[in-house]
C-alpha positions, 0 to 999 in steps of 0.5 A: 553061080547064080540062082534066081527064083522069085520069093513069091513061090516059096510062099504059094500056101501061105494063105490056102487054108480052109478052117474045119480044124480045133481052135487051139490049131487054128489059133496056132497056125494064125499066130505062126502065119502072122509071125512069118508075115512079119518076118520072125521065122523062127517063131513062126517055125516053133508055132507051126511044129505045135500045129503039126502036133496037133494035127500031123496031116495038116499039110499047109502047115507044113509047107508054110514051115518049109517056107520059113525054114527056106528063109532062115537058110535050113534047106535041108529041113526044108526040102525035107519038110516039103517031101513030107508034104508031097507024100500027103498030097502027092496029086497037089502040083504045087508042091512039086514047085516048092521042093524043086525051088528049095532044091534048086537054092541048096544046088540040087539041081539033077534030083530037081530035074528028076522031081519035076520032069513029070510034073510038067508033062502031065502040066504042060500049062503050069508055069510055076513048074516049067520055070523052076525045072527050066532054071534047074536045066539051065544050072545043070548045063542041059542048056537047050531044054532049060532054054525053051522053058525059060522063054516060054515062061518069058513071054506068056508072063513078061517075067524079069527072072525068067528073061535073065535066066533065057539069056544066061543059057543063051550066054552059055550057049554062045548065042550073044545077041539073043542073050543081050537082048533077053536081058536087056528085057529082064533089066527093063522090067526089073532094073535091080536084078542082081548079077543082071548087069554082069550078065548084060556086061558080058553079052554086050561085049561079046557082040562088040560093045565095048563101053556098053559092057564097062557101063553095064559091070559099073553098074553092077557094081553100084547095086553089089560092090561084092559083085565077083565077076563084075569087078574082074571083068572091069578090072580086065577091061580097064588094063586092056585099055592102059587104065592100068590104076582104075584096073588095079583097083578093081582087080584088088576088090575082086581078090578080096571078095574071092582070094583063091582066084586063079583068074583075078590074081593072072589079071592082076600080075598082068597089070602090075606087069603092064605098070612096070613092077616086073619084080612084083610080077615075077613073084605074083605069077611064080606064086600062080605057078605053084598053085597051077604049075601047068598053066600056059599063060603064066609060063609065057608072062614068066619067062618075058619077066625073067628077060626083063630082070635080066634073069636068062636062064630062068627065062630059057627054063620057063621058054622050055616048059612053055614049049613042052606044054604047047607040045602036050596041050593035053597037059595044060592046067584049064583053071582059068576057064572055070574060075568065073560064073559063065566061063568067058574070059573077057581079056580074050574078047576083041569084038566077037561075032555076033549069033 
């Protein structure tokens, strides 16, 4: 899953104090704000609980430890911290964004959707809150509508997570020349973004270039060589193609970040398939059949290996269960399609149309 939120955000309050408090909390809270500028949050944290004795309603306070808390990954405690915050000020809208951002990191994204749909209808103009609720929407699969926020955000500020996230919905939404084009957008203003290249990779494939999506994963894979889906996917293409040693090693990575995957582990079997080790394959599908016994594909591959080893009545099983299933295709396993981010197996893609 991918979730992008820009680290400005969760820092909105950092310096938004006007001082009437004692000098010991202002001396305090000078000591906490310099410690989280420096990056030591855990300091900053213990001086910010030392204020917040001193001065319980002190909300800026408050909201700069939840800032800290987010950095140190505690999101519960942060989320937490931003709920009090909001309860002092319930009128002051930036706090809204803060808890929907720290909630949208820790996955929330439907109490999120529920925090911040108000807000934005009594701030239509807010963009800080169309986008946080909009990259909640999109997360939460309501596509259309955390579409249209997102690429309102997009060309009022030109902003690159915006236009990343504009074209991960329009990825879902099967609206590929759109979704190159929004990130083609983000990546031109932010050419670091992570998980953007995989994304362009996929919406370059999908509207029939083919190169361009090699060259886009191969660049993910540059800025995150732990990059998942990148690596799958190059992998995938490259078998396609009969570079069958390139693809092998790029499907290996791909297992190493992620072993369980159902997907990476098919694609690899195929490819040592391809390459002629039909040994090594039938054992590498029959161990994706124990995990997914009704899982089409590998039925098929199976039982074409078991003719191959010269194993017919193992391939006249499989060729029956295959049967069976195509019979009952209520019954299949769907694992593969849910094994990547975005839900599109590119070993299916041979120049797609077009939205």
């Amino acid at each position: 899953m991918l979730v992008v939120m820009r680290p400005a955000i969760a820092l909105l309050l950092l310096a938004s104090l006007c001082w009437g408090q004692d000098t010991k909390s202002k001396t305090l809270f000078d000591q906490a704000l310099a410690a989280q500028k420096r990056g030591d949050f855990a300091t900053a944290i213990g001086d910010y609980q030392q204020v917040l004795k001193l001065e319980p309603g002190l909300v800026v306070a408050r909201t700069n430890m939840a800032a800290a808390l987010l950095q140190l990954g505690r999101l519960d405690a942060a989320a937490d911290n931003y709920r009090l915050a909001l309860k002092q000020q319930p009128g002051n809208p930036q706090i809204p964004v803060l808890l929907g951002n720290c909630l949208v990191l820790r996955g929330s994204y439907d109490e999120a959707i529920q925090l911040l749909g108000p807000f934005e209808k009594s701030h239509p103009q807010n963009l800080d809150i169309a986008f946080v609720l909009g990259e909640a929407l999109i997360h939460a699969e309501n596509l259309q509508e955390g579409l249209k926020l997102m690429q309102r955000v997009a060309t009022a500020r030109n902003d690159a997570s915006a236009w990343m996230l504009a074209g991960m919905a329009q990825l879902k939404l099967g609206k590929y020349t759109e979704a190159r084009d929004s990130l083609d957008r983000g990546l031109h203003l932010d050419p670091s973004m992570p998980g953007a290249y995989t994304l362009s990779g996929i919406a370059k494939l999908r509207t029939g270039d083919e190169e361009g999506a090699k060259a886009a994963y191969r660049k993910a894979i540059e800025l995150d060589p732990n990059d998942f889906d990148a690596n799958l996917r190059l992998g995938t293409l490259l078998r396609a193609d009969g570079n069958l040693e390139s693809a092998k090693t790029y499907l290996e990575r791909s297992l190493q970040i992620n072993p369980r995957s159902l997907m990476a582990r098919y694609q690899r079997a195929v490819t040592v398939m391809a390459a002629g080790d039909n040994a090594q394959a039938a054992t590498d599908f029959e161990t994706i059949i124990r995990d997914a016994p009704n899982l089409l594909k590998a039925h098929v591959q199976l039982a074409a290996i078991y003719y191959r080893l010269h194993r017919p009545d193992d391939g006249l099983r499989e060729r029956q269960i295959v049967d069976d299933l195509l019979a009952e295709p209520q019954k299949q396993d769907r694992q593969l399609e849910g094994d990547s981010a975005l839900n599109t197996d590119d070993s299916a893609v041979s120049a797609a149309p077009s939205h």
